[in-house]
PAZAPA-4460 file (N, C-alpha, C; in steps of 0.05 Angstrom, whole numbers, plus 32768, in hexadecimal, padded with zeros to 4 digits):
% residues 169
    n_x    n_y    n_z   ca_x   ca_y   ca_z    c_x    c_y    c_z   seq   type   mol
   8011   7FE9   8000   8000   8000   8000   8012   8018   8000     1      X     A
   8005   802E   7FEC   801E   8040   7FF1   8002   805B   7FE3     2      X     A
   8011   8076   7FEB   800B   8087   7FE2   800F   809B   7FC4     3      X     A
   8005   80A8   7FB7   8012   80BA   7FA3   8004   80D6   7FAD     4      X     A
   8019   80EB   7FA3   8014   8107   7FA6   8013   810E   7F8C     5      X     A
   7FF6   8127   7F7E   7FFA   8121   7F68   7FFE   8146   7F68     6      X     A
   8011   8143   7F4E   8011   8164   7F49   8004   817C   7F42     7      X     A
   8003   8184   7F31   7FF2   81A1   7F2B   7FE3   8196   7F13     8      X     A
   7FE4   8181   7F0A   7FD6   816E   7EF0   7FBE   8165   7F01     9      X     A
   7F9F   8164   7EFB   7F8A   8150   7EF9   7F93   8137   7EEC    10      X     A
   7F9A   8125   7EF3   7FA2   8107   7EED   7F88   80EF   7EE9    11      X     A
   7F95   80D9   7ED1   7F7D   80C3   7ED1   7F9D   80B4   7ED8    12      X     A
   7F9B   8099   7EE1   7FA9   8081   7EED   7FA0   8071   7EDA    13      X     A
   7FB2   8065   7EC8   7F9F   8047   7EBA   7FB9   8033   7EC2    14      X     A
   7FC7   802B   7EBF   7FCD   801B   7ED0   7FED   8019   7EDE    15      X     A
   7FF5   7FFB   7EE6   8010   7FFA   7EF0   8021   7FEB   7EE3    16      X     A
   8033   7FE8   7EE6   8047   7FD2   7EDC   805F   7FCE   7EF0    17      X     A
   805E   7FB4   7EF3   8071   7FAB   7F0F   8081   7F96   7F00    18      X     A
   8098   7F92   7F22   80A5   7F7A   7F1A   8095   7F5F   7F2E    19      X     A
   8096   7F43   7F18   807D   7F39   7F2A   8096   7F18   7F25    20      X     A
   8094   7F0E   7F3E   80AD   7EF0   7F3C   809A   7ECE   7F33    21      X     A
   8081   7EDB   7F30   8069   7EC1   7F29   8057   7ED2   7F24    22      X     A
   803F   7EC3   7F14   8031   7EC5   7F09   8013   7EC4   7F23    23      X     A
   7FFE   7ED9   7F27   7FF7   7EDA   7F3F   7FDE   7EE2   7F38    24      X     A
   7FC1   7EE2   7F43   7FAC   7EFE   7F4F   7FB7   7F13   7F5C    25      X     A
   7FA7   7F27   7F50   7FA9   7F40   7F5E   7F96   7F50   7F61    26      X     A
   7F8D   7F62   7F70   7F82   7F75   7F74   7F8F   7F8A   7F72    27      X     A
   7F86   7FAC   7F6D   7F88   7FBF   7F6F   7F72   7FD2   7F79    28      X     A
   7F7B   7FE0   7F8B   7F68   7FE9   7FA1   7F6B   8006   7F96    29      X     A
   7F5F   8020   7F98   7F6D   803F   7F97   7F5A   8050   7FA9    30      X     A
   7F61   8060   7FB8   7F4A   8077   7FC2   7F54   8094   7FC7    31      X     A
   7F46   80A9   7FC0   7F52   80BB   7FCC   7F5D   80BF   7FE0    32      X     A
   7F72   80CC   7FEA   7F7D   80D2   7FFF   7F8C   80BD   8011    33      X     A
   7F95   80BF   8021   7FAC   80B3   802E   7FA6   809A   8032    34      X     A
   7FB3   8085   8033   7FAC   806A   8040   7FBF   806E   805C    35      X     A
   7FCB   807B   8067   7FCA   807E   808D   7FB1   808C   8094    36      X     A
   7F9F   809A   808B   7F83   809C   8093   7F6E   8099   8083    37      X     A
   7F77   807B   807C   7F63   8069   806B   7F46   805D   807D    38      X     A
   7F36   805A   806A   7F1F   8047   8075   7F2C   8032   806E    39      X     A
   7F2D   801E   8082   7F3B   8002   807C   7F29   7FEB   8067    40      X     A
   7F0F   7FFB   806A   7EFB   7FE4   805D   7F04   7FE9   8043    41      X     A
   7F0C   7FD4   8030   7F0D   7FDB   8016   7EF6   7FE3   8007    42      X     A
   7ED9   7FDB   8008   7EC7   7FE2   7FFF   7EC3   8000   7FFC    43      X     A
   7ED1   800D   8005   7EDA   8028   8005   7EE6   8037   7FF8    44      X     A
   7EF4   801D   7FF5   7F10   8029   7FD4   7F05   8021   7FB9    45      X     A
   7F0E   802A   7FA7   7F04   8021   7F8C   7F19   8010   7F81    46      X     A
   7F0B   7FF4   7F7E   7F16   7FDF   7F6B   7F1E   7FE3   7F52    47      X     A
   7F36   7FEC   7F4A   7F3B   7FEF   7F34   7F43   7FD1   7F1D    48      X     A
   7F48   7FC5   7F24   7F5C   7FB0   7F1B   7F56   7F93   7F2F    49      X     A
   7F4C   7F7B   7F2A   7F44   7F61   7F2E   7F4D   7F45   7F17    50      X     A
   7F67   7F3F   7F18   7F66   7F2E   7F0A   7F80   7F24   7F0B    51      X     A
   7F8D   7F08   7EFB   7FA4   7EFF   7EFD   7FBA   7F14   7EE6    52      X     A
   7FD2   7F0F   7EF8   7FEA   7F1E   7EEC   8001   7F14   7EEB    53      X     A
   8010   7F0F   7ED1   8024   7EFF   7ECB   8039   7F0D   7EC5    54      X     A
   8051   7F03   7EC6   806D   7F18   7EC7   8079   7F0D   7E9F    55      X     A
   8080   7F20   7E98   8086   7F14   7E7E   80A7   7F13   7E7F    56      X     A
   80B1   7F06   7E65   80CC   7F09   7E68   80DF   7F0E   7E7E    57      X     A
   80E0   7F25   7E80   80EF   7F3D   7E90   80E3   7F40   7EAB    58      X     A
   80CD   7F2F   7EB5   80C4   7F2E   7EC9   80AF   7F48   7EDB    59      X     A
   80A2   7F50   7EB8   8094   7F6A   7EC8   807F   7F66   7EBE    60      X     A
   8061   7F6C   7EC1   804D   7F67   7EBF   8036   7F85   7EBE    61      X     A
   8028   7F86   7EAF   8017   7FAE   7EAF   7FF5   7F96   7EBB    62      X     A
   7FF0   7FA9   7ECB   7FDD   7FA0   7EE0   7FCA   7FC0   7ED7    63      X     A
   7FBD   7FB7   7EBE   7FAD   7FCA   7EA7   7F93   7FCC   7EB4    64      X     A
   7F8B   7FE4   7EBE   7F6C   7FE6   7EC9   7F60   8009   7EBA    65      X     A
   7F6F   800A   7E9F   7F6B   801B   7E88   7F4B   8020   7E82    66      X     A
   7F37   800C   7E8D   7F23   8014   7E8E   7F06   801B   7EAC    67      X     A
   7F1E   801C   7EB9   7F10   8024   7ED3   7F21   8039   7EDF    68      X     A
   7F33   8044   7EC5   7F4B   8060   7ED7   7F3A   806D   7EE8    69      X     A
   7F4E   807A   7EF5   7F48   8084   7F1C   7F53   80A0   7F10    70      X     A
   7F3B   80AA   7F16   7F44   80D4   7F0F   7F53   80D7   7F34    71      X     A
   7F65   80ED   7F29   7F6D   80F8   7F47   7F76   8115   7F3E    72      X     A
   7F5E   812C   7F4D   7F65   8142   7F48   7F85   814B   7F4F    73      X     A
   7F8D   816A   7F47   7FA6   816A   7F41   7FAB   817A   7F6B    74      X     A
   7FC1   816A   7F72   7FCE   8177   7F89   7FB9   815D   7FA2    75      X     A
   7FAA   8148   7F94   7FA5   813A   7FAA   7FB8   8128   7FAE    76      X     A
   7FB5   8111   7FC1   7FC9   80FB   7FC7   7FA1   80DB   7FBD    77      X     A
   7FB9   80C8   7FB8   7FB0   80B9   7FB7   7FB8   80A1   7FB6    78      X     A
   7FA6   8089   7FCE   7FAE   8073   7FCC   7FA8   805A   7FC2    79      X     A
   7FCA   804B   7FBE   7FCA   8029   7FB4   7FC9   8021   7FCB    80      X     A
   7FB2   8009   7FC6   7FB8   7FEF   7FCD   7FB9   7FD9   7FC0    81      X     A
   7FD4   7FCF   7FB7   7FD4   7FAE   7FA6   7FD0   7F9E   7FBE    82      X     A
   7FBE   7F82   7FAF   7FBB   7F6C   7FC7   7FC1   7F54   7FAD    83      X     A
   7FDA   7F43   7FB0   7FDD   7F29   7F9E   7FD5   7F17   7FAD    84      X     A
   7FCB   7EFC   7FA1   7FBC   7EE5   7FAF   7FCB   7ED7   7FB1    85      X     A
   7FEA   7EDC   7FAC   800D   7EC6   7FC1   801D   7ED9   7FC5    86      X     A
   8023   7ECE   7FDE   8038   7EDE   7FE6   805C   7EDA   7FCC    87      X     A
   8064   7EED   7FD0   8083   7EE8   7FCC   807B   7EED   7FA6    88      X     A
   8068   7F04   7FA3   8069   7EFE   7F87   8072   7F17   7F73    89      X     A
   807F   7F2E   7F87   807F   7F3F   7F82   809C   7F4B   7F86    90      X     A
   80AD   7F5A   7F78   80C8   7F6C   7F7F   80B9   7F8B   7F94    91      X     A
   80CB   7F91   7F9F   80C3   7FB0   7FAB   80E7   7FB3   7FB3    92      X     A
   80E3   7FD0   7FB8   8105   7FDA   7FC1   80F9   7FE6   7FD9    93      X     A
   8114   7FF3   7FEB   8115   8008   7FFF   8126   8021   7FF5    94      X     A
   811F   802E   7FE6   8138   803D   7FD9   8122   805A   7FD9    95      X     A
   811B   805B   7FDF   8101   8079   7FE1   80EB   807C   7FD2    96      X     A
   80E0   8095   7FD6   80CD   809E   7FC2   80D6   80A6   7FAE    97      X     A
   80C6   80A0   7F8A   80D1   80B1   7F74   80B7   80C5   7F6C    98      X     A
   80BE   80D6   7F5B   80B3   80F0   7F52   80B7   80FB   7F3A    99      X     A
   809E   8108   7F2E   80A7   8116   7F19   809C   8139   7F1B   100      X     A
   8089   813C   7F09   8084   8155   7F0A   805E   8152   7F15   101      X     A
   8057   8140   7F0C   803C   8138   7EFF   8032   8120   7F1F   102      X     A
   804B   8111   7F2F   803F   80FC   7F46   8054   80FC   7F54   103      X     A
   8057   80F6   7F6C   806D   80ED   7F7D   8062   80D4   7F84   104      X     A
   806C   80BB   7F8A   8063   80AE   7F93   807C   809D   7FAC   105      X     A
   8063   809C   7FC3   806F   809B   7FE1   8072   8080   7FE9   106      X     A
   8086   8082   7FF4   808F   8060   8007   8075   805C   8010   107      X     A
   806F   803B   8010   805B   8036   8020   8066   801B   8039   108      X     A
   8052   800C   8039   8051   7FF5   8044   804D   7FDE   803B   109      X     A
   8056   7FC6   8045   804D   7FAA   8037   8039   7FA1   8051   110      X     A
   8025   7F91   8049   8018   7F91   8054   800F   7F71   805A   111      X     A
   7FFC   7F65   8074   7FFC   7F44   8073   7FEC   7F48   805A   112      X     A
   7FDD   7F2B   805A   7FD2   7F1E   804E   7FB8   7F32   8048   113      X     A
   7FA0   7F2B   8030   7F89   7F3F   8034   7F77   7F25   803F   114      X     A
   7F67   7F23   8054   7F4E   7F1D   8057   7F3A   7F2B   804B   115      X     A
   7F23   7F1D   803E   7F04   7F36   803F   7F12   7F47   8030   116      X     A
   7EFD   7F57   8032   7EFB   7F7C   802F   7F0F   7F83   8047   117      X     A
   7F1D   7F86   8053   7F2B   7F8F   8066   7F49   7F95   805F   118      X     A
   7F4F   7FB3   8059   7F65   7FBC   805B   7F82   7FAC   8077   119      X     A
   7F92   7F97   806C   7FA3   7F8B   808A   7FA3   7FA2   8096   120      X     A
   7FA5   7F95   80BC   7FAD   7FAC   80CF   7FBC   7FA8   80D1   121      X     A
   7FD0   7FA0   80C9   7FE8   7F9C   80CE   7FFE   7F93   80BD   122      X     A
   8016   7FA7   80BF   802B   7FAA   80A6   803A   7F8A   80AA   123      X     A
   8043   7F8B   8092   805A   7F6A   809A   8073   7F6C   809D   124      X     A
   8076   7F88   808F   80A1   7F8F   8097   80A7   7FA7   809B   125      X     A
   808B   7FBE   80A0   8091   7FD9   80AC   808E   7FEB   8096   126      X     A
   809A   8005   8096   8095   8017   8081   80AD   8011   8076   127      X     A
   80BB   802B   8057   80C7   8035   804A   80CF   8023   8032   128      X     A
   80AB   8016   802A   80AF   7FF8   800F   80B0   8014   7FFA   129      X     A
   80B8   8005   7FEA   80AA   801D   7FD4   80A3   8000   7FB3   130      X     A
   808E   8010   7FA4   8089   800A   7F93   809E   800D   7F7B   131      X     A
   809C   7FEE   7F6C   80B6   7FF6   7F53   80A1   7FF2   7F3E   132      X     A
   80AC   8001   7F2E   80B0   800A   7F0E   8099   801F   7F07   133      X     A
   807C   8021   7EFB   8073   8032   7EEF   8054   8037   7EF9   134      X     A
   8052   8050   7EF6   802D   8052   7F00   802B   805C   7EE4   135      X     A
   8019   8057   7ED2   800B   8063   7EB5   7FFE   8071   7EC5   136      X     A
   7FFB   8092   7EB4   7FE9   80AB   7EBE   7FEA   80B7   7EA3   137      X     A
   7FCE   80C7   7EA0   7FC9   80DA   7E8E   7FB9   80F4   7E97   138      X     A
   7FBF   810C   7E88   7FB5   8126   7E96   7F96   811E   7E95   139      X     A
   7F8B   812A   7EAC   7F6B   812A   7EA5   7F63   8146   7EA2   140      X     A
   7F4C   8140   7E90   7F41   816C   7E8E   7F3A   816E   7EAD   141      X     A
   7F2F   818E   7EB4   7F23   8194   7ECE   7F0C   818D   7ECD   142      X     A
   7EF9   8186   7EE4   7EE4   817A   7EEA   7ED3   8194   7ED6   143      X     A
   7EBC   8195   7ECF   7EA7   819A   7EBE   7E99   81A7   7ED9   144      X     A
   7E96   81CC   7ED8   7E84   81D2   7EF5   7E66   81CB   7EEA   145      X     A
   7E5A   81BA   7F04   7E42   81AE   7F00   7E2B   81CE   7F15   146      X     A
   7E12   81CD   7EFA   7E05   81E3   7F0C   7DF6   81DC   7F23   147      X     A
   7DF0   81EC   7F36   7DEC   81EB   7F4A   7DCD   81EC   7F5C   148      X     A
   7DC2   81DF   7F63   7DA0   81DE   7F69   7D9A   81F7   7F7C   149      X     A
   7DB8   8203   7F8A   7DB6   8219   7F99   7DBF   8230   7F91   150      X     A
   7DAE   8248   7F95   7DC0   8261   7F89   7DE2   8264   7F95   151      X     A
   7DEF   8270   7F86   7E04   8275   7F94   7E04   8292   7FA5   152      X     A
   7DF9   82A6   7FA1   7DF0   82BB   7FAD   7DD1   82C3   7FB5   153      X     A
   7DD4   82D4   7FC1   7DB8   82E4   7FC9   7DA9   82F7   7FB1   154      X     A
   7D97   82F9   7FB4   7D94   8315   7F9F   7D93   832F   7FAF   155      X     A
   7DA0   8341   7F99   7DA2   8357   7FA5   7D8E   8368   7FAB   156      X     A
   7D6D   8363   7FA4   7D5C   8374   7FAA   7D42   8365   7FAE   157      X     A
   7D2F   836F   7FBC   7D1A   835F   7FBA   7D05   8360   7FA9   158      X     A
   7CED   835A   7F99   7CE5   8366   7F84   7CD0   836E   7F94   159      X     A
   7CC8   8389   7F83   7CB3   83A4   7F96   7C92   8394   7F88   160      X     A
   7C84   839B   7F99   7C69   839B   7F9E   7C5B   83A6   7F8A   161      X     A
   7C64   83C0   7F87   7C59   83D6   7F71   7C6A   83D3   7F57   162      X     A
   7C54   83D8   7F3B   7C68   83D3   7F29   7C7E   83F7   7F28   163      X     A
   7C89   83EF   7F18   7CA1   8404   7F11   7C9A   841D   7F01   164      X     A
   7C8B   8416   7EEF   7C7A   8423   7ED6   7C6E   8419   7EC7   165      X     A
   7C65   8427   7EAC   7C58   8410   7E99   7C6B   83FE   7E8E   166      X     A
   7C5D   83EB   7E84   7C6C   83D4   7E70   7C7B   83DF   7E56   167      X     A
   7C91   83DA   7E51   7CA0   83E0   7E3D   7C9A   83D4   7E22   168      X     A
   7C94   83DF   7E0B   7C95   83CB   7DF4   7CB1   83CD   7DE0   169      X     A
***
């Protein structure tokens, strides 16, 4: 589980590409905002990605959820959670966070096993994992302002009782 900080870009996420040591299930979990003050219930997070993932050649695998991309307005943070169905199937480093102009993306945690819907309470080797190789992102336009069932102001006068004059033609 790990975080991204995204930059001054509106972002779409379509997918990942890892290094993977077998051929496995996976999930992909994403939600706004932080996973240290996560709802642990996954039902919470949006499922992006459900299905088996195989390492080719070179041992890397794109875990494509190109049609359920995850918008993340520009200057939010937003969280991964991968869950594979074996352990030991995955590379990760301790070497930091990387960054560009457009995402930073933050050390996280490895985490036990997933039961259920239930985010583990508990880490398996502590903080400072980080995610290797690539997050796919593309700019998104700005949200579309949707109109509003409420005025945004008052009016400035009340309408009078008496008319004003005659009718104009």
């Amino acid at each position: 589980v790990f975080d991204t900080k995204v930059g001054s870009h509106n972002l779409y996420f379509y997918y990942l590409r890892m290094y993977l040591l077998k051929s496995t299930t996976a999930k992909v979990y994403m939600k706004s905002g932080s996973y240290h003050v996560t709802q642990d219930n996954l039902t919470k997070w949006t499922k992006v990605f459900d299905g088996t993932v195989s390492p080719d050649s070179n041992s890397r695998a794109i875990i494509d959820f190109s049609s359920s991309r995850f918008y993340a307005p520009a200057g939010s943070t937003v969280a991964f959670y991968i869950s594979y169905g074996s352990g030991a199937a995955f590379v990760y480093s301790q070497t930091g966070t990387f960054s560009n102009a457009d995402v930073s993306v933050q050390s996280g945690h490895l985490m036990t096993q997933q039961r259920g819907n239930t985010l583990p309470a508990s880490y398996k080797y502590g903080s400072g994992y980080d995610f290797l190789d690539l997050i796919s992102y593309g700019y998104a336009p700005s949200p579309t302002p949707v109109p509003s069932s409420t005025p945004s102001s008052t009016p400035s006068s009340t309408p009078s009782s008496t008319p004003s004059g005659t009718p104009s033609e």
